[in-house]
C-alpha positions in Angstrom: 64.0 46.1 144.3 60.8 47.5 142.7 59.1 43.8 141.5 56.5 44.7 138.9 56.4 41.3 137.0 53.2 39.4 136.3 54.6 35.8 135.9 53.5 33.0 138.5 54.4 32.7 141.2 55.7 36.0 142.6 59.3 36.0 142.7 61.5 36.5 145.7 64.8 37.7 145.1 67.9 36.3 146.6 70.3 38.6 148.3 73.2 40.5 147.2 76.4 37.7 146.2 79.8 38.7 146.8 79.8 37.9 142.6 82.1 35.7 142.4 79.2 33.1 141.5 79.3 34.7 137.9 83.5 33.5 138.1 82.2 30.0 138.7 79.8 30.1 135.7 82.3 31.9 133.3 85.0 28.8 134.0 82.0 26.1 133.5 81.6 27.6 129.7 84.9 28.1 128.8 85.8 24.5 129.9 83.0 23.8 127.8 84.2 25.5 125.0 81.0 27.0 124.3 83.1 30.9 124.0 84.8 30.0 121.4 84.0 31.1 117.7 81.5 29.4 115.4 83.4 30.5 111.9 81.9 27.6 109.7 78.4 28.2 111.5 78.2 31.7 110.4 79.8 31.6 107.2 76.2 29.3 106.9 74.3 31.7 107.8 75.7 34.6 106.1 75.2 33.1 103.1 71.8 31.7 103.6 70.5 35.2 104.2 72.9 36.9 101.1 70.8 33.9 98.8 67.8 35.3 100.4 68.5 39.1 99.8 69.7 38.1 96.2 66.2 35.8 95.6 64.2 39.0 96.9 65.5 41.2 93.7 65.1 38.6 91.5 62.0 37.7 92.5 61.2 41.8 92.5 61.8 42.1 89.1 60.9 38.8 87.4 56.8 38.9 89.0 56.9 42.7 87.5 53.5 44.6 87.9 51.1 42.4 89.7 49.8 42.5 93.6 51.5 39.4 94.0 54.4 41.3 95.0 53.2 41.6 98.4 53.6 38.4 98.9 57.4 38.6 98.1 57.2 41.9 100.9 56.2 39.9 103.6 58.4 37.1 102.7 61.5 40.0 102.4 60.3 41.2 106.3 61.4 38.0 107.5 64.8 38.1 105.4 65.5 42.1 107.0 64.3 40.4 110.5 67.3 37.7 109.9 69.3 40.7 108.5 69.4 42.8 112.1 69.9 39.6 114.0 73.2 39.1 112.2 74.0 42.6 112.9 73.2 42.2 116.4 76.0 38.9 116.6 78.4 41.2 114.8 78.0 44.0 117.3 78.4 41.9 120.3 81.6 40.0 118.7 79.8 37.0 118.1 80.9 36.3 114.4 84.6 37.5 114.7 86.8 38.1 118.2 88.5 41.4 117.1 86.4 44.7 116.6 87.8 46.4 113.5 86.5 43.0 111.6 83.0 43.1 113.8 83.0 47.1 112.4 83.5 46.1 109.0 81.2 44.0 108.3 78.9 45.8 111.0 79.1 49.0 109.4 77.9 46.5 105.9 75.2 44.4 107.2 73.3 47.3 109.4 73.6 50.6 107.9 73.7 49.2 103.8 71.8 46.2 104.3 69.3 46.9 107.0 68.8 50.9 107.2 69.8 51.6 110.7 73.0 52.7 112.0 75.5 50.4 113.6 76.8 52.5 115.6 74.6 53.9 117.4 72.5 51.3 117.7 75.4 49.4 119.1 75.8 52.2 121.4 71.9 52.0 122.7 72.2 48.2 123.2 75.8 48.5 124.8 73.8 50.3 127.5 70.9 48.1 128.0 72.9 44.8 128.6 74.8 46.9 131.3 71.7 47.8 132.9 68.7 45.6 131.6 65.6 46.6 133.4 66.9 49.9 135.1 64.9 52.3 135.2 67.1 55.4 135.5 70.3 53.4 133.0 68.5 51.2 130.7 67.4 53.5 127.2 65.1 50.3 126.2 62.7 51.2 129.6 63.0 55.0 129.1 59.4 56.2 128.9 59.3 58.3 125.6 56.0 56.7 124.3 55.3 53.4 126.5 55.6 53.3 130.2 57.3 50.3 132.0 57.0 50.6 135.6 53.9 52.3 138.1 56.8 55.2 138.9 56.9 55.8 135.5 53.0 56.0 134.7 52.8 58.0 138.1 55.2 60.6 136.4 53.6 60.2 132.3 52.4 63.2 131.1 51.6 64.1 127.6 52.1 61.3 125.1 53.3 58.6 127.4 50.6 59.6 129.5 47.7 59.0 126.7 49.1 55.7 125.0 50.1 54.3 128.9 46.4 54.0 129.8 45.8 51.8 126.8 49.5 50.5 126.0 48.4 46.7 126.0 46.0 47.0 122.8 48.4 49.5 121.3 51.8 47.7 121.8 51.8 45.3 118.0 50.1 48.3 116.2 53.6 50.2 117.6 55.5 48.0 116.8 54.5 48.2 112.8 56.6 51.3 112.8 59.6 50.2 114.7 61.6 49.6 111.3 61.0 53.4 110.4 62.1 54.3 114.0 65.1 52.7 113.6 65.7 54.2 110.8 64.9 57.9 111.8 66.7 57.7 115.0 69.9 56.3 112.7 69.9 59.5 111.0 69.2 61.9 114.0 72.2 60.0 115.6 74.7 61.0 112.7 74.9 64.6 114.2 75.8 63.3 117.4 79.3 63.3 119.3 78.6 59.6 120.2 78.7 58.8 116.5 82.0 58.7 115.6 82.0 58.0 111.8 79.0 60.4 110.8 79.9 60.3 107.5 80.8 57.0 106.6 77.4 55.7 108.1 75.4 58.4 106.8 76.2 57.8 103.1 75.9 53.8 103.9 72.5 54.8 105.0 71.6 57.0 102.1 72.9 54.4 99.9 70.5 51.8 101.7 67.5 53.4 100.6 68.7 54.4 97.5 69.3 50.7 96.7 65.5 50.2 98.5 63.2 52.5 97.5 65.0 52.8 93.9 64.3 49.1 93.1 60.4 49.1 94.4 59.4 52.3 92.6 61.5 51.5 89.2 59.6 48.2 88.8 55.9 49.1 90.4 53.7 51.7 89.7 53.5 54.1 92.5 50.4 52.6 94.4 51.5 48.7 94.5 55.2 50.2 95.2 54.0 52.1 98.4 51.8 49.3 99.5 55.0 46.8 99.0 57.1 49.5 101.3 54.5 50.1 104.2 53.4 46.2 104.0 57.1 45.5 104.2 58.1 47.9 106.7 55.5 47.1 108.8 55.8 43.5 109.0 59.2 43.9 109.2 59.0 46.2 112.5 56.4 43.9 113.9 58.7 40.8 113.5 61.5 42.5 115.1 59.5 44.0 117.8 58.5 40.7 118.4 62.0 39.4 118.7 63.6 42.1 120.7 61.1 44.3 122.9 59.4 41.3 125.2 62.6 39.3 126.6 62.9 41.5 129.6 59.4 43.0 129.9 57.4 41.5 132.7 60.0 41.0 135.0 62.6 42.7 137.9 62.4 46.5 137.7 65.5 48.0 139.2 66.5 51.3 140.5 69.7 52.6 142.4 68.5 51.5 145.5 69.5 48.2 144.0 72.0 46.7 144.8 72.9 43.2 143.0 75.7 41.5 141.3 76.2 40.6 137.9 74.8 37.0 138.0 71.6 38.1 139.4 71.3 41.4 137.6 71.1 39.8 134.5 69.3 36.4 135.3 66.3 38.2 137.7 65.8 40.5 134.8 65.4 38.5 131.5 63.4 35.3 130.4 64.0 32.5 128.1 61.4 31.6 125.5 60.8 27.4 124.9 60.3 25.6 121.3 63.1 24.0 119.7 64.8 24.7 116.6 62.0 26.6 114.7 62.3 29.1 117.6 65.9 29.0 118.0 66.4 30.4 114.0 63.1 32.8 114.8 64.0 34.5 117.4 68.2 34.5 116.3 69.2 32.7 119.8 68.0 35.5 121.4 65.5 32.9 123.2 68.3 32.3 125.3 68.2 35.8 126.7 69.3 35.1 130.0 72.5 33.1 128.7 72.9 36.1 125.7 73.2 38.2 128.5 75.3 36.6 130.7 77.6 35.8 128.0 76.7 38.4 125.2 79.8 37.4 122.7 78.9 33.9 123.3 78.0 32.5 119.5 74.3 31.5 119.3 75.0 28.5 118.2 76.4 27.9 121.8 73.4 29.4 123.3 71.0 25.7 124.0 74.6 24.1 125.8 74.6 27.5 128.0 71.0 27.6 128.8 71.0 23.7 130.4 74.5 24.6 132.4 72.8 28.1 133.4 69.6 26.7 135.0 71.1 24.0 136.7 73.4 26.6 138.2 70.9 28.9 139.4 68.9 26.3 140.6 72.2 25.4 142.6 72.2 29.0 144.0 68.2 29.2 144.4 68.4 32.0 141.8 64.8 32.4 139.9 65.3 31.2 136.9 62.2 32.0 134.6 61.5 30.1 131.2 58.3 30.0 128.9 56.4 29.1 125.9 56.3 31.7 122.7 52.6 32.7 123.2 53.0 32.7 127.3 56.1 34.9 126.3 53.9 37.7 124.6 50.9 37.1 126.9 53.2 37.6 130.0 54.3 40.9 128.6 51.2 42.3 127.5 49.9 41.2 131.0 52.6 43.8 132.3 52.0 46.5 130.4 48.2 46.6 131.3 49.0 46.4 134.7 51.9 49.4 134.8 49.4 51.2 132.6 46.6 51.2 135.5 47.6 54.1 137.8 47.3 56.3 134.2 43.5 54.6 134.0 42.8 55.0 138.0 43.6 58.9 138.1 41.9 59.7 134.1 
């Protein structure tokens, strides 16, 4: 297994389980009744954020003209932050048990709501819990800008190759455009075979940003109502960056030569982030990444129950179980990056 992970100590991974282990685990949370839905909990939380999204307009129109507005941007890049977490529940079945609901509402939340297309986002992501951390099967690890492993910066040529040797100090100014990438690769998806209701999601999508970019520029002038869109997109990306891209970097690389079961797949390639409830609605539950992944239609609100059965598990099994604070978290990962990024600086 290729171990490229800066975290202390250095890890040493178990051998290969005949995975029934994961069985085991499975029977502790359903006796636990931690797999069954949270309807009341959600129906919370949808509404919370639909108050939120509803405060934003008013709030839009009633300051008017003034650069007080960008305030109310950076306050609406948390609210679309919420927004994709709930779409990423909804993807993974944890709001509602049957799919054609999950699509529904989906289809609502992500592509009218958010800008980005459910399904092939939810297509993208299927892929990465499969294979978290693979090099060859994971599209999160795929080098198309960043590099992830030495074998990949070895290989980087062209862009990859230029923003590898310096990836560490460029990573948060990336990830100020991730909401636009979302968005771009939403509608380069909709020709795709994979998509399989173009149309549907395309005019959701149009409709999104006629809703968005109709409501900014009919109440702004033109130069407060781009600086409320770039200010609000970039936050926006950089809070969901933030969220997403660090729970599995810094930690096991795989390859095919791997060969491991489900439990330890998941477990040796993710980390945890610490801090209590503030973190817990920051970060969606997906804090809990190892659990999330072991159990990815497990209801957040589960998530804290999982994590303590989870760790005492592994530790049961002598399975690494890695955990850490929200700055470690991003220091840990920017740590990683520098280091993949060297062999790029060693042969420039």
């Amino acid at each position: 297994m290729t171990i490229e992970a800066t975290v202390s100590p250095p890890r040493v991974l178990p051998v290969r389980s005949t995975g029934s282990d994961f069985a085991v685990l499975s029977r502790m949370m359903t006796d636990a009744g931690l797999l069954r839905r949270r309807p009341l909990s959600y129906t919370v939380r949808f509404t919370l954020v639909g108050v939120a999204i509803g405060a934003g307009g008013f709030c839009l129109v009633a300051l008017g003209d003034t650069w007080l507005q960008l305030l109310l941007a950076a306050a609406m890049a948390v609210v679309f932050g919420q927004i994709a977490l709930l779409a990423h529940d909804l993807a993974h079945k944890q709001v509602f048990s049957k799919r054609r609901p999950s699509e529904i509402w989906g289809l609502f939340v992500a592509n009218l709501l958010l800008g980005m297309s459910y399904g092939w986002w939810m297509n993208k992501h299927n892929r990465h819990h499969a294979n978290p951390n693979h090099e060859e099967k994971d599209p999160d690890v795929a080098p198309d800008i960043l590099v992830w492993s030495k074998r990949q910066a070895r290989a980087a040529k062209g862009l990859p190759r230029f923003i590898g040797k310096h990836q560490s100090r460029l990573f948060f100014p990336l990830l100020t455009l991730e909401g636009w990438n979302l968005s771009v690769n939403s509608f380069r998806a909709l020709g795709r075979p994979t998509t399989k209701r173009p149309v549907l999601e395309g005019v959701l999508l149009v409709g999104h940003f006629a809703l968005y970019f109709g409501g900014v520029f009919a109440v702004l002038p033109v130069g407060k109502a781009i600086a409320f869109v770039v200010l609000h997109q970039a936050l926006f990306g950089m809070y969901l960056g933030c969220v997403f891209a660090p729970n599995h970097k810094g930690m096991a690389m795989l390859t095919n030569e791997d060969d491991l079961d489900f439990l330890r797949r998941q477990v040796l390639t993710s980390r945890n982030v610490k801090g209590g409830p503030f973190v817990d609605v920051l970060m969606g539950g997906l804090n809990y990444q190892i659990e999330h992944h072991l159990f990815p239609s497990m209801p957040t609100q589960a998530l804290p129950k999982a994590q303590i059965i989870t760790e005492r598990y592994c530790a049961e099994l002598g399975i690494p179980y890695h955990q850490t604070g929200l700055v470690a978290f991003h220091r840990e990962t920017l740590r990683h990056m520098r280091s993949v990024g060297e062999p790029i600086r060693r042969n420039d």
